[in-house]
C-alpha positions in Angstrom: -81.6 16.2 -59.9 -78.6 14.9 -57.5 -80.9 12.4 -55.6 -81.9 11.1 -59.5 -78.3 10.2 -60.5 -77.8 8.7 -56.9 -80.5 6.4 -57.0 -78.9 4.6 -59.9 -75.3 5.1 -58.7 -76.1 3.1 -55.4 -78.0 0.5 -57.4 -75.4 -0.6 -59.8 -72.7 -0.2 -56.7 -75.0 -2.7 -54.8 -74.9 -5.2 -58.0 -71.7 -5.1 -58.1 -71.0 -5.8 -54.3 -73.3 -8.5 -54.7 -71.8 -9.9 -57.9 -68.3 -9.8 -55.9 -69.1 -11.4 -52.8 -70.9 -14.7 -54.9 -67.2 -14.7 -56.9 -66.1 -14.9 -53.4 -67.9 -17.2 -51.8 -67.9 -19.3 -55.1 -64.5 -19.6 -55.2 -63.9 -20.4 -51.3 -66.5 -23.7 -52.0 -64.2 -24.9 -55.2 -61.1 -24.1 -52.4 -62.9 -25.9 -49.6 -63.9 -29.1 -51.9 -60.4 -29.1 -53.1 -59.0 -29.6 -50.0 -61.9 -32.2 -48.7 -61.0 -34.5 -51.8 -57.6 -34.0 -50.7 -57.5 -35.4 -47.3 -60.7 -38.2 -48.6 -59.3 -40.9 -46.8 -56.8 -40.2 -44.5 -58.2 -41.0 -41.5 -59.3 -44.0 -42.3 -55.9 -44.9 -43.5 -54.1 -43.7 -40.5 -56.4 -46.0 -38.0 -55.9 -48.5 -39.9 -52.0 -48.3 -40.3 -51.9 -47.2 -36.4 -48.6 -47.9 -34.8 -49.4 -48.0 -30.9 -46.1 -48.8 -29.8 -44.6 -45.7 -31.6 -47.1 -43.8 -30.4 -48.1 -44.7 -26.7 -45.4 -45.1 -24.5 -44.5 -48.4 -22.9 -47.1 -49.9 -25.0 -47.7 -53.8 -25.2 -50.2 -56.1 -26.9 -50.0 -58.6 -23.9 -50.3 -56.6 -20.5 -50.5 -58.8 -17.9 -53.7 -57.7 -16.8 -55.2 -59.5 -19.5 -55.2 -62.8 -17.8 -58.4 -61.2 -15.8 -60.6 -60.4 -19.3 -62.5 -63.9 -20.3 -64.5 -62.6 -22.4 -67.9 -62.3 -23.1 -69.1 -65.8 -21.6 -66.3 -65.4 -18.5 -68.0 -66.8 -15.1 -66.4 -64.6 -12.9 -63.9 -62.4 -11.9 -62.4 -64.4 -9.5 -58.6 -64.4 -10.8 -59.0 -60.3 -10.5 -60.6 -60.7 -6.5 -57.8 -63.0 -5.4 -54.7 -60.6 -7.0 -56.6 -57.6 -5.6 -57.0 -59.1 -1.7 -53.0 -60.2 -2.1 -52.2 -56.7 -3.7 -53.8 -55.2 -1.0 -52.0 -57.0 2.0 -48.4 -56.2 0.3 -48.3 -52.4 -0.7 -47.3 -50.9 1.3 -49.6 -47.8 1.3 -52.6 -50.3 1.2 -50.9 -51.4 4.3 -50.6 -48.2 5.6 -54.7 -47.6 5.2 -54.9 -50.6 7.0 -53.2 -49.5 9.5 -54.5 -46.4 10.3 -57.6 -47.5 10.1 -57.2 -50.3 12.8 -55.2 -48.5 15.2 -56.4 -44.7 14.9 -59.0 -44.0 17.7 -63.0 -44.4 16.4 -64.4 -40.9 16.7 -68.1 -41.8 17.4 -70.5 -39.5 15.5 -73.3 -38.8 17.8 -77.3 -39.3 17.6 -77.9 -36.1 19.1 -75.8 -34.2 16.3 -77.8 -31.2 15.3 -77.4 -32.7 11.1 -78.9 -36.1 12.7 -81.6 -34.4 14.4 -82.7 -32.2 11.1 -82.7 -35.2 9.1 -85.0 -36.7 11.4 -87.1 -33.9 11.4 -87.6 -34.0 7.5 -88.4 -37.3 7.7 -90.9 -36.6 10.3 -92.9 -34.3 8.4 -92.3 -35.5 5.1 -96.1 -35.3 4.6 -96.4 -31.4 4.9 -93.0 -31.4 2.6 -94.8 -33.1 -0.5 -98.1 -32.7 0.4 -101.4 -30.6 0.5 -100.4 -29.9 -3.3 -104.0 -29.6 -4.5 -105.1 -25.7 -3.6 -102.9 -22.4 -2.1 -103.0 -22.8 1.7 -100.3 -20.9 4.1 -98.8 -22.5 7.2 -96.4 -21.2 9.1 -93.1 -23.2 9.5 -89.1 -23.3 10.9 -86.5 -23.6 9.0 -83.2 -23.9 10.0 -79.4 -23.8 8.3 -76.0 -25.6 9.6 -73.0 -23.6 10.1 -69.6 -25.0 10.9 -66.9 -23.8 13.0 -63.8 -25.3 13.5 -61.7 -25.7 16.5 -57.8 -27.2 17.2 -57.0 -28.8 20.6 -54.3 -30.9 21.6 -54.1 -34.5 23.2 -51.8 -37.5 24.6 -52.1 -40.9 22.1 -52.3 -43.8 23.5 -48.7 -45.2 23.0 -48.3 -48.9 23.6 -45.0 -50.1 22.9 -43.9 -54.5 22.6 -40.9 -56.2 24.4 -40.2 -59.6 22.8 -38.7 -62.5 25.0 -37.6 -65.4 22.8 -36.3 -68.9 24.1 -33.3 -70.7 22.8 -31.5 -74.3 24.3 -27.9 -74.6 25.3 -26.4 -76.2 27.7 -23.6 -76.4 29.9 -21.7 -79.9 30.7 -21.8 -81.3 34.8 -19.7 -83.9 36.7 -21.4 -87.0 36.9 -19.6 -90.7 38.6 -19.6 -93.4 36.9 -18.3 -96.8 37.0 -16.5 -98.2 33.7 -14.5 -101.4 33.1 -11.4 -100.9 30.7 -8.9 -103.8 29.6 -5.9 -102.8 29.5 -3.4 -104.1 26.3 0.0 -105.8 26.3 1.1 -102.6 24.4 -0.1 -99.9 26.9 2.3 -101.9 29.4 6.5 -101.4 30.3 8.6 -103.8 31.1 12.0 -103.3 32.6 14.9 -105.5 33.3 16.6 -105.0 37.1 19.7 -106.6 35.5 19.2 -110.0 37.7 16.4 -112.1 37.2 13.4 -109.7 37.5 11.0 -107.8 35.3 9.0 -105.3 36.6 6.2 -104.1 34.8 3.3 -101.2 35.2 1.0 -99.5 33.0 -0.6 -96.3 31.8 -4.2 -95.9 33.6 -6.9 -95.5 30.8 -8.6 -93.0 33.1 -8.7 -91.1 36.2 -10.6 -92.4 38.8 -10.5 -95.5 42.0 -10.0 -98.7 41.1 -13.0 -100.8 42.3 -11.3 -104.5 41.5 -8.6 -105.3 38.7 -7.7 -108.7 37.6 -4.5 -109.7 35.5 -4.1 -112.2 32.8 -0.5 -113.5 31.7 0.5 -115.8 28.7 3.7 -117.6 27.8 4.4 -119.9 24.4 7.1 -121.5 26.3 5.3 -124.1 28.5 8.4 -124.2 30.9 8.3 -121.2 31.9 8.7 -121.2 35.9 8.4 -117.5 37.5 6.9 -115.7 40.7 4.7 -113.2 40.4 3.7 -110.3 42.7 1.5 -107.5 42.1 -1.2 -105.5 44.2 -1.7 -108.2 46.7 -0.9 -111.7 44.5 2.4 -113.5 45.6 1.9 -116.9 43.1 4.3 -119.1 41.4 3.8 -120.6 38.0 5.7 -123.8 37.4 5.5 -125.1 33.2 1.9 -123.4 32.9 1.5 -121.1 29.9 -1.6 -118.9 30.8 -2.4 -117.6 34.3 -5.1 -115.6 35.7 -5.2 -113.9 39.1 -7.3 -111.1 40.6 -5.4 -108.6 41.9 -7.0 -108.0 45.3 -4.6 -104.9 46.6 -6.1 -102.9 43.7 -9.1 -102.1 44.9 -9.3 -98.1 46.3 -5.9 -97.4 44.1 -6.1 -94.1 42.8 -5.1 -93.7 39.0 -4.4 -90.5 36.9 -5.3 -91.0 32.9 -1.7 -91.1 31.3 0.0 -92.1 34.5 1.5 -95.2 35.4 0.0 -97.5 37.8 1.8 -99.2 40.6 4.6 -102.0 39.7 4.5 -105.3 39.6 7.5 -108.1 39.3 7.8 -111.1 37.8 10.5 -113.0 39.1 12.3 -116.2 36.7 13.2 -119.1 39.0 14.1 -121.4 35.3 17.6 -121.9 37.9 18.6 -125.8 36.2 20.6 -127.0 38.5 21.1 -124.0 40.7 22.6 -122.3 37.5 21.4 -118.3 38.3 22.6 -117.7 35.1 20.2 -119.7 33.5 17.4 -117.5 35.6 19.2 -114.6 34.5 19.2 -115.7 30.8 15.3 -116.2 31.1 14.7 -113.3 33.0 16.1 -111.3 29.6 14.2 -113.4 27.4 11.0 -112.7 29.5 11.8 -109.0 28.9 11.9 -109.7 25.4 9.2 -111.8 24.6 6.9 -109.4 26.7 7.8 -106.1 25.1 7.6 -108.0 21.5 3.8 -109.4 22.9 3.8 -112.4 20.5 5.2 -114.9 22.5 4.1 -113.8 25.8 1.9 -111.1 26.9 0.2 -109.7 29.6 -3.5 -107.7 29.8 -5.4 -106.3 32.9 -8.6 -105.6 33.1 -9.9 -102.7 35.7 -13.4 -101.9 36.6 -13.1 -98.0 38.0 -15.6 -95.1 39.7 -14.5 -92.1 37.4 -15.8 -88.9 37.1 -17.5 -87.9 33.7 -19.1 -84.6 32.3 -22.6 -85.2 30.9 -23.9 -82.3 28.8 -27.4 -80.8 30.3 -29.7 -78.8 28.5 -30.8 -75.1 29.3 -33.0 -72.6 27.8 -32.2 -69.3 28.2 -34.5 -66.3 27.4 -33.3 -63.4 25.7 -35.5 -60.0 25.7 -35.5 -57.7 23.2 -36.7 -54.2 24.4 -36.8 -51.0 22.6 -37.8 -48.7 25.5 -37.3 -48.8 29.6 -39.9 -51.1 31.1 -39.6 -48.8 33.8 -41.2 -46.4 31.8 -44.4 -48.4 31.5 -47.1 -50.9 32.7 -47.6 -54.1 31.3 -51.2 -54.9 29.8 -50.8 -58.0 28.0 -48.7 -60.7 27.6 -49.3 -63.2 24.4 -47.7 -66.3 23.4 -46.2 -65.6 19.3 -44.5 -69.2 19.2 -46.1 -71.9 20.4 -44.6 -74.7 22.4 -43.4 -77.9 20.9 -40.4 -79.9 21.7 -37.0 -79.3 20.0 -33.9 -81.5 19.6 -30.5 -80.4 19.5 -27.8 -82.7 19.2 -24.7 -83.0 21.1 -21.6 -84.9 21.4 -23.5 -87.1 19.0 -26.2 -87.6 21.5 -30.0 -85.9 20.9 -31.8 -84.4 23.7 -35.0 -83.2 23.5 -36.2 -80.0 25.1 -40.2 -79.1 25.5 -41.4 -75.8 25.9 -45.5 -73.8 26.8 -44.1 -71.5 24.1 -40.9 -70.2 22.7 -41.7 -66.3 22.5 -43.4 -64.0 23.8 -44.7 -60.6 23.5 -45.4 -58.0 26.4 -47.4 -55.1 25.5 -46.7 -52.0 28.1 -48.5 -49.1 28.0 -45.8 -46.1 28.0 -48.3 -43.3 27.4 -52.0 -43.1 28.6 -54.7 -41.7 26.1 -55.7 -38.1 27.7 -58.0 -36.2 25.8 -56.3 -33.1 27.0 -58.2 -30.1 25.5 -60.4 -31.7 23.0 -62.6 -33.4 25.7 -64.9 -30.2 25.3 -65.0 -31.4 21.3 -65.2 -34.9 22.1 -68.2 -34.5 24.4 -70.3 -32.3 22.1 -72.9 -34.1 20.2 -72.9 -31.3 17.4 -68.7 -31.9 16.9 -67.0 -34.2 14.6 -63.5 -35.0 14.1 -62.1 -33.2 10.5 -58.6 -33.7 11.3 -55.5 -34.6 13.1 -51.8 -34.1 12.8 -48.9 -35.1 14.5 -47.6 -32.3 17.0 -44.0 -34.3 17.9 -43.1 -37.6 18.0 -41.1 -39.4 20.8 -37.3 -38.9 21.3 -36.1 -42.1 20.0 -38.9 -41.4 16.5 -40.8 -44.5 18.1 -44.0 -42.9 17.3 -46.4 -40.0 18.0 -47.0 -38.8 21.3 -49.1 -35.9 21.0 -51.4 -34.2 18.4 -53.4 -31.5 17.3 -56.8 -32.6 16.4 -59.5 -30.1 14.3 -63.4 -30.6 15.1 -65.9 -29.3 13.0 -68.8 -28.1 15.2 -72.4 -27.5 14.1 -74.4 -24.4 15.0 -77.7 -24.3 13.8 -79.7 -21.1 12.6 -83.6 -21.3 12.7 -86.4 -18.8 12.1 -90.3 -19.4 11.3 -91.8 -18.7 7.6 -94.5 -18.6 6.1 -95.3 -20.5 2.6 -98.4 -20.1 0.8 -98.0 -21.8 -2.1 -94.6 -21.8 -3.9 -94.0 -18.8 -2.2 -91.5 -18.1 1.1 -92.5 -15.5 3.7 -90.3 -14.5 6.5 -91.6 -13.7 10.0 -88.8 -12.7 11.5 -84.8 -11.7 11.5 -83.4 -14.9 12.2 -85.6 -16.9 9.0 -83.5 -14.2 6.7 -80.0 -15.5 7.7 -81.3 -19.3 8.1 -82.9 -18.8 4.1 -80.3 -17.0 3.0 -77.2 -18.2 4.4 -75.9 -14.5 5.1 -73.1 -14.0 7.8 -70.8 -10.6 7.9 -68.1 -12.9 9.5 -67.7 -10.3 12.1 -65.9 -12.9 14.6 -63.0 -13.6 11.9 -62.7 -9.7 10.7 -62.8 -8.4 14.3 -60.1 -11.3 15.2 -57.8 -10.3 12.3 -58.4 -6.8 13.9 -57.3 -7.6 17.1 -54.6 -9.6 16.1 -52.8 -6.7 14.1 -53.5 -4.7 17.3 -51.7 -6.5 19.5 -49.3 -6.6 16.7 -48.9 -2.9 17.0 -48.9 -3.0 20.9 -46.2 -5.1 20.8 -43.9 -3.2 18.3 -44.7 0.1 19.6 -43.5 -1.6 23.1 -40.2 -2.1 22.2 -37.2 -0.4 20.6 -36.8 -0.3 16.9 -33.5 -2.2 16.5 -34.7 -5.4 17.4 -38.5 -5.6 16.4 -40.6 -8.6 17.6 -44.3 -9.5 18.2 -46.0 -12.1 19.9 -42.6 -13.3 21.9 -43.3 -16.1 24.1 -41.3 -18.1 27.0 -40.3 -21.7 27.6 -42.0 -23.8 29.9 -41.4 -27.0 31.1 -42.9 -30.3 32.8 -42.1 -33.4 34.5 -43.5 -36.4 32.8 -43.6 -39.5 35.2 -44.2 -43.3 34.3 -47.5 -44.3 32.8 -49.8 -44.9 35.7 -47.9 -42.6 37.7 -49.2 -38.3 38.0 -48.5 -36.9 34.9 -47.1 -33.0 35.6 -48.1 -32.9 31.9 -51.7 -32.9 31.6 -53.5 -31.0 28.8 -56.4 -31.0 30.9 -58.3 -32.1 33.8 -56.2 -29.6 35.9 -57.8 -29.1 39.7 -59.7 -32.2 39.9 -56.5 -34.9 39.7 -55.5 -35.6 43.2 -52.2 -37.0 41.1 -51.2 -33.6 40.2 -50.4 -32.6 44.3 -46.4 -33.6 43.7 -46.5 -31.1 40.8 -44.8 -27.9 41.5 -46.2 -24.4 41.1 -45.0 -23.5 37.9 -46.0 -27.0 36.3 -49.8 -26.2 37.5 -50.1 -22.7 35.8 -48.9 -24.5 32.6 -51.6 -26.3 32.8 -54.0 -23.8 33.0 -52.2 -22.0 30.3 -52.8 -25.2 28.1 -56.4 -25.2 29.4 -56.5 -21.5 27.6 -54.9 -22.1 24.8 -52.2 -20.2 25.2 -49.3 -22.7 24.6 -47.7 -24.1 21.5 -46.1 -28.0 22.0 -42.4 -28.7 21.2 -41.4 -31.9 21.9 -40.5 -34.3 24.6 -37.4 -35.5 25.9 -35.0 -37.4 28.3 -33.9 -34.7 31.2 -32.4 -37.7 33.5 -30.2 -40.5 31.9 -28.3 -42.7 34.6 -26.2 -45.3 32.9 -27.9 -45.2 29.5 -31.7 -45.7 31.6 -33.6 -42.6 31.1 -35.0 -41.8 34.9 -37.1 -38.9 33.9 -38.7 -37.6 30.8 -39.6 -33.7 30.4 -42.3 -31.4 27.9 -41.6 -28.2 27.0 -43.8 -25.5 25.5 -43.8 -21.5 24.0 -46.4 -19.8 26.1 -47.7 -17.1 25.4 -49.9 -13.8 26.6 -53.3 -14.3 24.9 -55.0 -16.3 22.5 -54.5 -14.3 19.6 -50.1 -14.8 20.1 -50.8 -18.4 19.9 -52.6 -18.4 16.9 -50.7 -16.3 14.8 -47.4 -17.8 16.5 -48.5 -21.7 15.8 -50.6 -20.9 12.3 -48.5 -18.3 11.1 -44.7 -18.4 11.8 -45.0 -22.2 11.8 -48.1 -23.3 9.6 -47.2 -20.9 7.1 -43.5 -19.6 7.2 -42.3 -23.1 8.4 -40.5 -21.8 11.2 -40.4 -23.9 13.5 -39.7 -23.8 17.7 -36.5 -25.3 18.5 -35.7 -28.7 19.9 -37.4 -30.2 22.8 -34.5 -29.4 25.0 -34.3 -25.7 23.8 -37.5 -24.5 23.2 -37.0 -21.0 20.5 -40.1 -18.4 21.7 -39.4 -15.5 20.1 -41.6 -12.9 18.4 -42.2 -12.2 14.9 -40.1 -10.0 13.0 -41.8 -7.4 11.3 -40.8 -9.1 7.8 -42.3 -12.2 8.6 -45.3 -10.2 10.0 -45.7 -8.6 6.7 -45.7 -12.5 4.9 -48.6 -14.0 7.1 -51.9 -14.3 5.8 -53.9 -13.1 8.3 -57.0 -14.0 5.9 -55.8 -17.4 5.9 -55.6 -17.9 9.9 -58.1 -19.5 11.6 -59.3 -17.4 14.8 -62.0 -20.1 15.9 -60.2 -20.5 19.3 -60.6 -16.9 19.6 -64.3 -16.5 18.9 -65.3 -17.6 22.9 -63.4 -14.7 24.2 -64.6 -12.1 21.4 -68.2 -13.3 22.3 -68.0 -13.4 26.1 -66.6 -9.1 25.8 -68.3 -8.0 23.3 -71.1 -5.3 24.9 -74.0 -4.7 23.6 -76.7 -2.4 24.7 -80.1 -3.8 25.5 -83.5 -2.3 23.8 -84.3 0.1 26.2 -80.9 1.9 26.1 -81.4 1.6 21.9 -84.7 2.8 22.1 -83.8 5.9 24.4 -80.8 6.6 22.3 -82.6 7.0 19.6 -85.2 9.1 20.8 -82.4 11.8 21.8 -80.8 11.8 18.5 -84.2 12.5 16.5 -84.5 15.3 19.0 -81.5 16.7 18.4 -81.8 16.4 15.1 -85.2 18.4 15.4 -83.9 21.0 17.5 -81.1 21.8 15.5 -83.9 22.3 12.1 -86.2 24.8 14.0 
């Protein structure tokens, strides 16, 4: 009787629901058609009243790239090529690509690589690859899979360094004889009365020099003028002559001083009428007179004299402009970055011309020889690459890099033989897995992280608690000589440089330290300075006890905590805190330096031992059941 009245209960409940949920959804459709008339429209509207320059910032309807669109029937895009080459030759980080790209050492990728030789491989057997499709067949094959490992070693650039020497004229004036003729006015002569009937006379020498011959010319208005004359070897009369001309022989080898007065001469009146003196006297003033007035009489000389002259000469001079001590290198090249011509400067108001092969030049001197230091292992390896390099410290004066740390990426190739029948992949043996599958339990990198922390813990556990450190180190230095000279700071190459014998003791086992791996570089710098000339140049170093110090020194106090060593001249070694051990990564630290050393201890026991071990635990384990 209950399930009767439920039957209908649950039927009209489930009308109802039903009824409900079309009210529902009926009215959401008159709510959601509401809304879609609503906004009818509006997008339309707002792209077509679009406002780009409120919207997009720095927004302009005539960039100037536009010049380089032409439109549909454009010919080219020449105008874009020619602004891309110019753009490209004056940024300055285009430049900068350029220039590490021309001057960075080329890093050869061998045809021996083990990636070159498995793509030769595929493409020897391409056939068996893609073919024999048509029925299931099996054949046995090898397979192999790349793994990379990388590896940081240090080396010398190649730093060449430019003097410039650059010609320019002057010139310096020289004494020269010549012989010049002067004439000598009525104005740069004196006259003097000797208060009887005499005028003596002299004049100012135009020059300094000997005289080589003089001659004198003399001029009266009055034609009765009657006088003696006397003067550097002339004794004459003149009776009612106006002009008179007379060389003056006594002259020649005088010696005259520019300014000073020459030697006197005397004109004596002899106008005595009657044997009046008076009347000689009275012309004798008016001689004076007319003379020093030079209108009505007048006198000129004319000198031909040896004097000495300066004449300007030319010189060029050569200036060099050196930012380093030649000393300090060997000259490879010289080149000519002017060419000759012939320039004219002008002095005194006179132009002389001065030729020259060229008017600069630049010397290139090698300060630093390229030394592949501890990457010539890398370097040599067909199966390594270059990934990277950085910068490890740059020369004293920030000229430029000296040293670096360079990262190759070396190939190791897995193989193993399969078997494929079909589609499907069989493996014969271990080594096919790992090659297929790509499977490695990293145990070099855990068991170096291991080791690392051990010798962490030896460390600390070796010292007192009040001043905890790990991984401390010691400064080392070495002489570095002029390029082309034995280098005390090698990287490598250690044993076989018969440079090396004026090295001392100490200078060799850093060598073989760097050879291991156990150094960190610091810097370079000037231990020897004589008058502002450095004489001798120094490296210094943090060594340290093993491999793993070096690592966690170099990649973790400085590659991650960015502390850094000291200055070249002061070297700082010390450990690691037990703070900053506790902020290193050791996940993040490569240990591929490491990895030869794990692999040449490691001990593991051949088959036989295996076997027999084996054996005696299954028997024990049997023994210990009965």
């Amino acid at each position: 009787m209950k399930r009767a009245i439920l039957m209908p209960v649950l039927a009209i409940a489930t009308t109802m629901a039903g009824v409900n949920a079309f009210a529902d959804a009926d009215a959401q459709y008159r709510a959601g058609a509401d809304f879609a008339r609503q906004v009818q429209g509006q997008g339309e509207s707002s792209l077509k009243n679009f406002n780009p320059s409120a919207s997009i910032p720095n927004y302009t309807a005539s960039p100037g790239e536009k010049k380089y669109y032409g439109g549909v029937t454009a010919t080219g895009d020449g105008a874009l090529k020619a602004d891309g080459t110019t753009g490209w030759t004056t940024n300055e980080a285009t430049k900068a690509v350029t220039d590490s790209f021309v001057n960075n050492p080329k890093e050869p990728i061998s045809p021996d690589a083990p990636f070159i030789k498995a793509s030769q491989d595929v493409q020897s057997r391409a056939d068996t690859i893609i073919g024999k499709t048509g029925q299931t067949q099996c054949e046995a094959q090898n397979i192999s899979r790349s793994e990379f490992t990388n590896y940081t070693c240090e080396r010398d650039l190649l730093v060449e360094q430019a003097c410039t020497r650059t010609a320019s004229i002057t010139g310096h004036y020289e004494n020269t004889t010549v012989t010049r003729t002067w004439t000598v006015p009525n104005s740069d002569f004196t006259y003097t009365y000797d208060g009887n009937k005499t005028v003596n006379f002299s004049f100012r020498a135009p020059a300094t020099g000997t005289v080589l011959s003089a001659s004198v010319a003399v001029h009266f208005n009055d034609k009765n003028m009657y006088y003696g004359f006397s003067w550097w070897g002339v004794n004459a009369d003149s009776v009612a002559k106006r002009d008179n001309g007379w060389a003056l022989p006594g002259a020649a080898g005088a010696a005259l001083t520019a300014g000073q007065y020459s030697p006197q001469g005397a004109m004596l009146n002899k106008n005595c009428l009657s044997g009046k003196q008076s009347r000689c006297r009275e012309y004798a003033q008016k001689t004076l007179s007319w003379m020093q007035g030079g209108t009505q009489a007048w006198m000129t000389a004319t000198l031909t004299m040896q004097v000495t002259d300066k004449k300007w000469v030319p010189d060029v001079v050569w200036n060099e402009s050196c930012p380093f001590s030649k000393s300090e290198g060997t000259l490879k090249k010289t080149e000519c970055i002017e060419p000759g011509s012939t320039k004219t400067v002008v002095v005194d108001g006179v132009s002389y011309p001065v030729t020259q092969a060229c008017w600069k030049y630049k010397d290139t001197y090698m300060t630093q020889a390229a030394d592949n230091g501890t990457c010539k292992t890398y370097m040599n390896n067909p199966a390594c690459t270059l990934a990277s390099r950085t910068c490890a410290f740059t020369a004293e004066d920030g000229s430029g890099c000296l040293h670096e740390y360079a990262t190759y990426s070396c190939e190791t190739r897995t193989s193993g033989q399969v078997m494929i029948c079909g589609g499907d992949t069989f493996c014969l043996d271990g080594d096919c897995e790992r090659a297929q599958n790509g499977k490695n339990n990293d145990f070099a990198p855990v068991v170096s992280a291991l080791a690392a922390l051990a010798a962490a813990g030896k460390d600390v556990a070796a010292i007192n608690s009040v001043n905890v450190r790990a991984f401390t180190g010691s400064a080392k230095f070495c002489k570095k000589f002029a390029a082309g000279f034995s280098n005390c700071c090698k990287d490598g190459g250690w044993g076989q440089d018969v440079g090396l014998a004026r090295c001392s003791s100490e200078e060799k086992a850093l060598g073989k330290a760097k050879e291991n791996k156990l150094t960190v570089s610091i810097g370079e710098f000037c231990s020897k300075k004589v008058l502002g000339v450095c004489l001798e140049k120094k490296r210094s170093y943090c060594q340290f006890d093993s491999k793993l110090a070096q690592i966690v020194q170099q990649q973790g106090r400085n590659g991650q905590l960015h502390i850094g060593f000291g200055k070249a001249s002061s070297p700082d070694c010390r450990g690691i805190t037990q703070t900053e051990l506790q902020q290193i990564n050791f996940e993040a630290l490569d240990f591929s330096n490491f990895f030869d050393d794990l692999q040449k201890n490691k001990k593991i026991p051949d088959n036989d031992t295996l076997t027999k071990r084996v054996r005696e635990e299954i028997a024990a384990q049997l023994k210990n059941k009965q």
